[in-house]
N, C-alpha and C positions, 0 to 999 in steps of 0.2 A: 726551842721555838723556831730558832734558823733551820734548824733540818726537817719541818714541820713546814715549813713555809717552803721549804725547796722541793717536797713533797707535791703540795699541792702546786707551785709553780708547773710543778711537768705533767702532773696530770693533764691544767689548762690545757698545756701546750700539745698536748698529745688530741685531747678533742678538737683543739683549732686544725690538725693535720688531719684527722678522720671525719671530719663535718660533713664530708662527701659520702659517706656509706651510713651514719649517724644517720636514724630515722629520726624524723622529722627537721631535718636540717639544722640550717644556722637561726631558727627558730628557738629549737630545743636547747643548740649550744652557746648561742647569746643569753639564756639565761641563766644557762651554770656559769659562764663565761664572769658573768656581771654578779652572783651568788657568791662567789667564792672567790675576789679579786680584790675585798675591801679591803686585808690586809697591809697595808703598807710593805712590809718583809716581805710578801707574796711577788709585789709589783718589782720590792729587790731583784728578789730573785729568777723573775722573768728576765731581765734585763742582762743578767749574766749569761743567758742561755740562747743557742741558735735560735734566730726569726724571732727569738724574746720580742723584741723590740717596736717589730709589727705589729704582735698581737697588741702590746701595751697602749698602740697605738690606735687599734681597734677597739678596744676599752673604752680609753678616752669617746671615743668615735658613741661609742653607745649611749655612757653615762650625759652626755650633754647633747644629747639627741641629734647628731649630726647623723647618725646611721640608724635605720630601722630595727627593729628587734628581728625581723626575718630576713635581714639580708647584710652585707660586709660590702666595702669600699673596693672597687675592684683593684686599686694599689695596695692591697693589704689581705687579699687572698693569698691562702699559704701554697709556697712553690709556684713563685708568678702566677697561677692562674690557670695552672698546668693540666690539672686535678679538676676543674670544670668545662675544660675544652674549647679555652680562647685558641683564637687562632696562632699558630706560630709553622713556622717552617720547617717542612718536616719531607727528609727526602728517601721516601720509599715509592717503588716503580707500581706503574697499574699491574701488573702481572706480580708484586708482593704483596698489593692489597687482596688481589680476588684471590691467591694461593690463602690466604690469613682466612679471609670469609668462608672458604671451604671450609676452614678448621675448628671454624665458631661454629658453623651449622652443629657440628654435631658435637659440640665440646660438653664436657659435664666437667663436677668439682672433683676429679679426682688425681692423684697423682700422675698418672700415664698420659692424662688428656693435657696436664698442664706440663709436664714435660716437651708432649711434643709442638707445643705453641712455641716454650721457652728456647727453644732449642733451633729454631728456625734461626737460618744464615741472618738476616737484616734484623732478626730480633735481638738477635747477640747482640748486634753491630753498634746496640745504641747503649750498652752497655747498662748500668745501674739505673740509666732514666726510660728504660725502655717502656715501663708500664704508662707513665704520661706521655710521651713519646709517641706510640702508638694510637693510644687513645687521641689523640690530636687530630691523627690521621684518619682518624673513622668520625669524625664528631657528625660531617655528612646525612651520617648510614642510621638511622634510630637504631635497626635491627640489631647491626653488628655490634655499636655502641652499648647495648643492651649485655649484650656475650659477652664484650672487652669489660664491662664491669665485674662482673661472675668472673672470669678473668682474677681481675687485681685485686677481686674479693677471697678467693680461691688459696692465690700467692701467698698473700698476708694472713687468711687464716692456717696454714701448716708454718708457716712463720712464728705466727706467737705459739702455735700449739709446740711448735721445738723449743723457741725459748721456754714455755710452760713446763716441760719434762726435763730442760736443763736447770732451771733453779729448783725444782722438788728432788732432782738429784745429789745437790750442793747440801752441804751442812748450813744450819739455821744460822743466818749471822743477820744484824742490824742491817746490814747493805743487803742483801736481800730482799728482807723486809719490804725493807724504802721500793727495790725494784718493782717488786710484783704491786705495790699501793701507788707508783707512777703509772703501770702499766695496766693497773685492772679496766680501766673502762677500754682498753683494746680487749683485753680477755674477755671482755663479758659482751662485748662485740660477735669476738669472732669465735672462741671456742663453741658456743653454742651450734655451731653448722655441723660440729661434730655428734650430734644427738647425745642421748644416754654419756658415754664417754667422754664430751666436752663438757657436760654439765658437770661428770661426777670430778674432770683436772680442777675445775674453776672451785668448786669443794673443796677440794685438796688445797688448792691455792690461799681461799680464806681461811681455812685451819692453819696452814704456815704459816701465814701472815701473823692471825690471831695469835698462836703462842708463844711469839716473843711480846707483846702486848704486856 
């Protein structure tokens, strides 16, 4: 039952980080959010875990009607706030922005396009936070803002699509398992951008899953 509950703890937590790309928002995921939190062991196990703590907090926030079912407390946005484009300080030059917006004009999802974003000098420069970061910087611009998402949408789906072909390359084990059942609503997110071929890993994915079952 603990490992059942540390399960769905991360799932949670995994929809409270994507609520940003998640259609129909913090609508959809305040009520999986409040669906699957009444375990007690669940709220344990939240609380063991990075930003646990917030969301439990955001919980709270729901079940006693302090916060809307369509919206979150803005002390309790996951990643300060980062991810919906509060303002924060952020120092790239007018001439790294408009180089950047050159590059969204014509950007598409594919690996080359996204390379050559990643790869920009002031993009490095901000190291692992660069995707909030950025976007910070553009909240301004609808347009660009628009691109920087296709952007961090982009990133994260060949992200899980590599974690996807690194666990179907591992031998079947319990910890597995558990990863890909934390991980699937990113998988069923993002694989799908991949057409035909996302759908048939995410197959592949619940057959794995399923067989140790």
């Amino acid at each position: 039952m603990q490992q059942q509950a540390h399960i769905i703890a991360q799932r949670l937590l995994n929809l409270y980080r994507q609520a940003h790309v998640i259609s129909g928002g913090w609508a959809v995921v305040n009520r999986a959010l409040l669906e699957e939190s009444n375990d007690a062991q669940v709220i344990a196990e939240l609380s063991n875990l990075p930003t646990g703590n917030k969301l439990i907090a955001h919980i709270n926030n729901l079940r006693n009607g302090k916060t809307p079912m369509d919206s979150i407390d803005n002390d309790l946005l996951p990643y300060g706030g980062m991810m919906v484009g509060l303002d924060v300080n952020i120092s790239i030059s007018k001439n790294e922005i408009d180089q950047l917006k050159q590059l969204l004009i014509s950007f598409e999802p594919t690996p080359e396009k996204l390379e050559e974003i990643k790869q920009l000098p002031f993009v490095k420069n901000f190291g692992s936070d660069w995707e909030n970061d950025i976007k910070s910087a553009l909240v301004d611009d609808t347009t660009a803002l628009e691109k920087w998402d296709m952007v961090i949408r982009t990133n994260k789906a060949y992200q899980m699509w590599d974690s996807a072909k690194q666990l179907l390359s591992e031998n079947l084990t319990e910890r597995n398992r558990a990863q890909i059942q934390a991980d699937m609503p990113e998988f069923e997110t993002y694989l799908p951008m991949f057409g035909d071929q996302g759908q048939d890993m995410l197959k592949k994915l619940r057959t794995f899953m399923s067989s140790l079952q």
